[in-house]
Backbone bond lengths (Angstrom), bond angles and torsions (degrees), N, CA, C in turn:
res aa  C-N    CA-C-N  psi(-1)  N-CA   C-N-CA  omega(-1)  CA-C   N-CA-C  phi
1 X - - - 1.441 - - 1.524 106.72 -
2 X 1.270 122.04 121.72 1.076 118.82 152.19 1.462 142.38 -113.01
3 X 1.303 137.63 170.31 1.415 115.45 -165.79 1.667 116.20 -93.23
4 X 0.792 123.83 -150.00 1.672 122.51 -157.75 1.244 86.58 -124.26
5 X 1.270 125.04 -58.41 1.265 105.31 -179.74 1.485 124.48 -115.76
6 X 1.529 142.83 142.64 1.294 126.13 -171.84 1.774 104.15 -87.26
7 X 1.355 104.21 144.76 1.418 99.83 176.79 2.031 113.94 -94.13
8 X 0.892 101.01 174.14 1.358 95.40 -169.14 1.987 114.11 94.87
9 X 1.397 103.56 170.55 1.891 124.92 -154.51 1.472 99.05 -136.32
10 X 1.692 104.63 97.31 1.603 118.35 172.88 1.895 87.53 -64.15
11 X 1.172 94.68 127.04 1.560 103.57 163.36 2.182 108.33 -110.50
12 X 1.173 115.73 128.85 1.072 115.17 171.73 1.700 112.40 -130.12
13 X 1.420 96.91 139.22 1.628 101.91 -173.83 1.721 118.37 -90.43
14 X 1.108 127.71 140.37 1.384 116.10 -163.40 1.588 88.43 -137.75
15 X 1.394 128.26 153.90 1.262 122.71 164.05 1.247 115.89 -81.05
16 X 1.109 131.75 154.09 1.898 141.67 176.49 1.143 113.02 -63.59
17 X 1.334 121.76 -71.05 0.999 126.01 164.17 1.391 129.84 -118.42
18 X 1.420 118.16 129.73 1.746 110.03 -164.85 1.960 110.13 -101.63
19 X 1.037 95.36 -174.00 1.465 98.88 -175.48 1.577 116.53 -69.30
20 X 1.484 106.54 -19.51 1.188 95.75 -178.60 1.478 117.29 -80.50
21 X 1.361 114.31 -32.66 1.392 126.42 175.32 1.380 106.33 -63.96
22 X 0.973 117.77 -31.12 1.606 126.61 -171.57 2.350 93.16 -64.50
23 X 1.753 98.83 -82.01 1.473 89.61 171.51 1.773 147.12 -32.53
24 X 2.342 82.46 -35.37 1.818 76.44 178.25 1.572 107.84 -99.19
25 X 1.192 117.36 -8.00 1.750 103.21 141.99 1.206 146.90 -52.70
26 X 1.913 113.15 -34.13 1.592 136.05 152.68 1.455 92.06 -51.48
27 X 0.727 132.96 -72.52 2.002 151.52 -138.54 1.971 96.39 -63.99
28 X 1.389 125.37 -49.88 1.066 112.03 168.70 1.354 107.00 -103.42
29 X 1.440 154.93 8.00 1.483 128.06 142.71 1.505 95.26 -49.45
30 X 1.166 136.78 -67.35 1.194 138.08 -153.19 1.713 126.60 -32.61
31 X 1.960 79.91 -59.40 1.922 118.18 -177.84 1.794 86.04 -58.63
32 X 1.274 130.08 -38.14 1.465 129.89 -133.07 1.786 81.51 -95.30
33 X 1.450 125.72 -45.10 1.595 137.69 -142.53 1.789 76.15 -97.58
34 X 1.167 151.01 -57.47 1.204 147.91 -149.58 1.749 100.44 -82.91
35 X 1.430 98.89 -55.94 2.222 91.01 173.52 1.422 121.65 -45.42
36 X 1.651 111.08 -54.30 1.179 112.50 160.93 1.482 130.16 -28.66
37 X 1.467 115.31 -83.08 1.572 124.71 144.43 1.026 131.80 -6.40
38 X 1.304 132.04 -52.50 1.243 164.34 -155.65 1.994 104.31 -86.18
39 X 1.369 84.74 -64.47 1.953 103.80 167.52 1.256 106.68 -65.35
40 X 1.429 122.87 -55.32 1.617 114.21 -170.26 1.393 108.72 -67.95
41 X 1.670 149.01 -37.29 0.982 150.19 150.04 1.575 108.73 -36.25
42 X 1.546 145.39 -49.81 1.240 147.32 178.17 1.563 108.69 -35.99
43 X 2.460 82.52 -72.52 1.403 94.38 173.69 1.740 131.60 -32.23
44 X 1.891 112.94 -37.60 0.957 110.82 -162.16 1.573 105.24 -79.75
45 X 0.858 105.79 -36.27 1.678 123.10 -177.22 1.464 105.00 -53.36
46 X 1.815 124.43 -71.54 1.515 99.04 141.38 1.450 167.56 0.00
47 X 1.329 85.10 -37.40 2.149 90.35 -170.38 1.482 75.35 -111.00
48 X 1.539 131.70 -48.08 1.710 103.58 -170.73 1.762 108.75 -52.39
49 X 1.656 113.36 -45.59 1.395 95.97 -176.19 1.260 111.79 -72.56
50 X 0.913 129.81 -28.86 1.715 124.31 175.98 1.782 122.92 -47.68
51 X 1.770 98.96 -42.36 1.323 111.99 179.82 1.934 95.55 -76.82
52 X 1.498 111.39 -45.67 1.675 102.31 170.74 1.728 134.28 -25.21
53 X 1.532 76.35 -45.24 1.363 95.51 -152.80 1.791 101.31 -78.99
54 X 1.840 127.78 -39.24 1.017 159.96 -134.15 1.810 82.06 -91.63
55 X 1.915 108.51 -52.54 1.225 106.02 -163.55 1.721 111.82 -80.46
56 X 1.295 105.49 -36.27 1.467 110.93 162.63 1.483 109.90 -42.76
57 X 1.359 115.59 -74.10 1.687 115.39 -165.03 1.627 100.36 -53.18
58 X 2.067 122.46 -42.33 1.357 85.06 177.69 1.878 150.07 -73.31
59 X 1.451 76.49 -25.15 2.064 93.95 152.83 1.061 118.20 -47.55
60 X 1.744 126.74 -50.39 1.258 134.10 -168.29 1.881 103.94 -53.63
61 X 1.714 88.88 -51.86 2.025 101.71 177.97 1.546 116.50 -66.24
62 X 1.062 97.22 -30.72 1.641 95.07 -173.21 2.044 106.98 -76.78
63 X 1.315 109.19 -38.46 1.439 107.06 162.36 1.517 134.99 -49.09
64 X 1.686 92.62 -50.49 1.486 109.40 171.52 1.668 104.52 -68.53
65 X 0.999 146.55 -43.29 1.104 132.08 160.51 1.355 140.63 -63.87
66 X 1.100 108.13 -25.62 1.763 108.95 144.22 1.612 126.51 -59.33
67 X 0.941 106.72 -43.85 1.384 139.52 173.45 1.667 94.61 -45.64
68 X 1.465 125.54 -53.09 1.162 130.24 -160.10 1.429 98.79 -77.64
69 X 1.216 89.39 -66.01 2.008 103.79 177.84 1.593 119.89 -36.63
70 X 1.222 99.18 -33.64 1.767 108.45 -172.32 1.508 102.75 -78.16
71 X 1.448 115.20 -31.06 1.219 108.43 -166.36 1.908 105.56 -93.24
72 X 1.493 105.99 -27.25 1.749 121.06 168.37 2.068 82.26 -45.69
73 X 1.448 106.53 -76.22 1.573 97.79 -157.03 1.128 110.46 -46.87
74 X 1.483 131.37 -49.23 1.399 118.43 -179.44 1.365 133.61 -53.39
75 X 1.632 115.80 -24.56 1.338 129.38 162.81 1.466 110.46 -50.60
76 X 1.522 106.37 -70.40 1.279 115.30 -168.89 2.079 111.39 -59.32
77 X 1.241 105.37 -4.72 1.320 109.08 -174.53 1.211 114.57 -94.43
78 X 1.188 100.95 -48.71 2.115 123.64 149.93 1.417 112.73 -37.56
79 X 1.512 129.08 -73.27 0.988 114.47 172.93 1.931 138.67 -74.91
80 X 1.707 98.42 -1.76 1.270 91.03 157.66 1.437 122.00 -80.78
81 X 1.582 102.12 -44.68 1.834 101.81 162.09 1.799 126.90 -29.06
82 X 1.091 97.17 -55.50 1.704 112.66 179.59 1.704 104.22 -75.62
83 X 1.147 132.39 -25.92 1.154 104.70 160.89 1.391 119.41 -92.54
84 X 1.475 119.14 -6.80 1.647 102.65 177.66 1.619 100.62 -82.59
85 X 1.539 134.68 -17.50 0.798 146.95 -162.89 2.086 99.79 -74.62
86 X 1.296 86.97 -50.51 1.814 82.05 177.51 1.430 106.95 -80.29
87 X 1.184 137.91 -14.38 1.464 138.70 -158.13 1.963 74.08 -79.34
88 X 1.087 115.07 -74.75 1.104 124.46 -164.94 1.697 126.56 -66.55
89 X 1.645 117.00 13.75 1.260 131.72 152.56 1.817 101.29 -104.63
90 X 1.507 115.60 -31.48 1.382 97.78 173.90 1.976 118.98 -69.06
91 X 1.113 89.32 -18.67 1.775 108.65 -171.63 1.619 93.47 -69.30
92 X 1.107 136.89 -28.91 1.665 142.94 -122.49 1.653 97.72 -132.47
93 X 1.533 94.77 -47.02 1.605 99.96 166.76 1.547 130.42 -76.02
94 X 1.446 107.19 -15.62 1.710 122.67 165.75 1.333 98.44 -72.55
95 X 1.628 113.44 -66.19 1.866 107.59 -158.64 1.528 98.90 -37.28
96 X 1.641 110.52 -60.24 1.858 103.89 -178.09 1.363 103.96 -56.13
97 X 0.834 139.91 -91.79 1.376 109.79 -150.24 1.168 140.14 -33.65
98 X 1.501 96.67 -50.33 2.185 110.13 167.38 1.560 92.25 -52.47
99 X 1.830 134.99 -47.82 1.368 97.77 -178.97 1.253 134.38 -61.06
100 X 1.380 123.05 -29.68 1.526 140.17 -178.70 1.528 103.54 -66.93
101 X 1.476 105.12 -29.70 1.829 82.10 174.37 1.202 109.65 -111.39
102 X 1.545 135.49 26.01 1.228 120.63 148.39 1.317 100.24 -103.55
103 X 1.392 150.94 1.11 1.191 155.47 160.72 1.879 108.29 -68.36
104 X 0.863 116.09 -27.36 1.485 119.16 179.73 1.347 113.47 -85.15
């Protein structure tokens, strides 16, 4: 005869945490420590060309603006030339005449 129910508490031991949980916890710190890495290296690669690019275009402006200026002075050098140039055919065209009429 036995009874219906047994008295007494099966105790069974299980580990907490096993090795496998242990690796796929390693396995994404890892995935998690390498994306990061991975992005912040991108990022860096970025801001150098960004700063590349920032220092190029301002050389590029600072040329072209010399460039501008050099050619402003030559205008303004041109047209002071050309007007001392007529001052000094109008100057040239008086002396003759005042000579022609004290010559007459």
């Amino acid at each position: 005869v036995t009874a219906a129910r047994e008295f007494g508490e099966e105790i069974v031991e299980e580990p907490g945490y096993t090795i496998k949980d242990l690796m796929a916890d390693m396995g994404g710190a890892l995935g998690l420590w390498s994306g990061v890495s991975v992005l912040t290296a991108c990022e860096l690669i970025e801001l150098i060309a960004y700063l590349a690019g920032a220092a190029a275009n301002s050389r590029l402006l600072r040329g072209a603006q010399s460039k501008v200026q050099a050619q402003q002075e030559a205008a303004s050098s041109a047209s002071v030339a050309a007007a001392a140039t007529t001052d000094e055919s109008e100057m040239i065209d008086s002396a003759v005449s005042l000579q022609k009429t004290i010559n007459l």
